[in-house]
N, C-alpha and C positions, 0 to 999 in steps of 0.2 A: 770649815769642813775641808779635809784633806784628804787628796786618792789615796794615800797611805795606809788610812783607816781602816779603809774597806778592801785593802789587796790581798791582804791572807784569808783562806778558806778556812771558816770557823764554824763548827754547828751545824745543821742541817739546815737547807735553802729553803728560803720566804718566797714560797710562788705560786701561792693560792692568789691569784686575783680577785675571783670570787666573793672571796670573805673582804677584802680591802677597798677601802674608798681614797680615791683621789690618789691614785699610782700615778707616774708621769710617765708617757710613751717612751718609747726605746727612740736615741734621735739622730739612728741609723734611716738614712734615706732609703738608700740600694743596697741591698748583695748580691746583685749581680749585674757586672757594666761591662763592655766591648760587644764582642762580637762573637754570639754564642753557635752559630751554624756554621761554621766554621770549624774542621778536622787540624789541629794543628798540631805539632808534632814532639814539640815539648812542655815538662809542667814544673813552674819555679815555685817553691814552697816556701812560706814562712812559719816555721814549727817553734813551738815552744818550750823550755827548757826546763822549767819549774811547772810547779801546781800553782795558780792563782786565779784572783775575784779579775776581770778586766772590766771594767766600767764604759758603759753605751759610748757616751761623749770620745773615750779616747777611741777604741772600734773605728768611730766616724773621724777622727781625725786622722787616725793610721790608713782607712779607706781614701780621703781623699790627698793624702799626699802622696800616696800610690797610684793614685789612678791620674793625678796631675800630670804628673813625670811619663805616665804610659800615653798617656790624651798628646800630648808635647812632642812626643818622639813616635809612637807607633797608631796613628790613628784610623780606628777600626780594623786593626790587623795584631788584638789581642784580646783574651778572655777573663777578666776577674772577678773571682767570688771571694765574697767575709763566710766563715763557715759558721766559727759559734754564736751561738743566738742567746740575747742578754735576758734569761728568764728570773733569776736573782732581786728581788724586789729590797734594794736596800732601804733602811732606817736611822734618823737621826731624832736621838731628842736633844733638841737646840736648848743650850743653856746663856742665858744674856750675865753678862761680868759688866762691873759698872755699878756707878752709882744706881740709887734705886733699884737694883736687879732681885731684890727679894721681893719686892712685890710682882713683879712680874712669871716666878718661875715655883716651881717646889720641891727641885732636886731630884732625888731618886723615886718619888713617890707618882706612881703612874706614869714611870719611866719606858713604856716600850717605843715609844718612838713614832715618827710620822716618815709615809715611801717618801723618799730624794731622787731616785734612781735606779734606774737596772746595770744590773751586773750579769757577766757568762763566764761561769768557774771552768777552767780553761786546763788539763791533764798535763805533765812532760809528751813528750813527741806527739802532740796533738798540733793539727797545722790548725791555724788559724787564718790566712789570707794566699790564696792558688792564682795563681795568673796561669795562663795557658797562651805563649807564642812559638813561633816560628823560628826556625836555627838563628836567623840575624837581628831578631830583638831579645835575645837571652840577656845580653848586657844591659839593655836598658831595664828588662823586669828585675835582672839581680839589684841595679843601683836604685828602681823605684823600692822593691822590698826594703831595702835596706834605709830610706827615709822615711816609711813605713814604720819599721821597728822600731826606731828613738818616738814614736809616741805611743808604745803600749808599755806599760810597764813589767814585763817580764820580759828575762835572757831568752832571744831569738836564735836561731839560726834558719840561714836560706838552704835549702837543699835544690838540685838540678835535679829531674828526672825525665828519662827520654820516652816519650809513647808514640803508640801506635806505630808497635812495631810485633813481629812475632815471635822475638825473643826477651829475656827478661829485659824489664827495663835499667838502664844502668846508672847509678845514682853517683852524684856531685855532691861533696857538703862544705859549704863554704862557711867561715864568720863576720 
């Protein structure tokens, strides 16, 4: 099985739980980690550039290598949220190659498949991961986003935006 599989949006989404047995949890811990009472005055974005499936596992791995780098450098003096939520109930029918594998399998015949996984079909300019710091940990949220992104598989960019202010907010886009 390979993430490749399942990264294009195909079909309409499998997200009756309901009717399905034996889904496996989404193996997102958090979405949301620092320090959330806190007014702080910038927001680094991680938006996405394409349409695609992102699968739970990578989510949790672009979460915690973001939040490594923020935990390391800015401790309790930042706010990260994962936005999309993996309601996409993927399917594989396992096929076994190999000696004796026709006794084992029946090809196309009762082919729909068994859940593997969740996925969150994920828009163009849809953010997927917001940190929220203060003017002197912009740099480290830009550098945690950015080791972030080499684990989700679609074209990223980070964008800066400044809040909590009473004029518009003024936007950064960086690659």
């Amino acid at each position: 099985m390979h993430a490749r599989n399942y990264r294009a949006v195909k079909g309409q989404p499998y997200t009756r739980k309901k009717y399905m047995r034996g889904f496996p949890p989404s193996k997102i811990v958090k979405f949301t980690m620092g320090n959330s009472k806190v007014d702080f005055d910038y927001e680094v974005k991680l938006v996405s550039l394409k349409r695609v499936q992102i699968r739970h596992n990578a989510l949790e791995a672009a979460r915690i290598a973001t939040n490594r780098l923020l935990l390391n450098n800015l401790p309790e003096n930042y706010f990260l949220k994962i936005l999309p939520y993996p309601h996409c109930v993927l399917r594989e029918n396992k096929m076994i190659f190999g000696a004796h594998a026709d006794r084992l399998q029946d090809g196309m015949r009762a082919s729909f498949g068994k859940p593997i996984g969740t996925a969150a079909r994920v828009e163009p300019n849809q953010k997927i991961i917001i940190v929220k710091v203060n003017k002197q940990g912009i740099d480290a949220a830009k550098e945690s986003l950015r080791r972030g992104k080499s684990k989700l598989p679609v074209p990223c960019k980070i964008v800066v935006d400044r809040i909590n202010t009473p004029n518009t907010p003024e936007k950064v886009e960086l690659d």
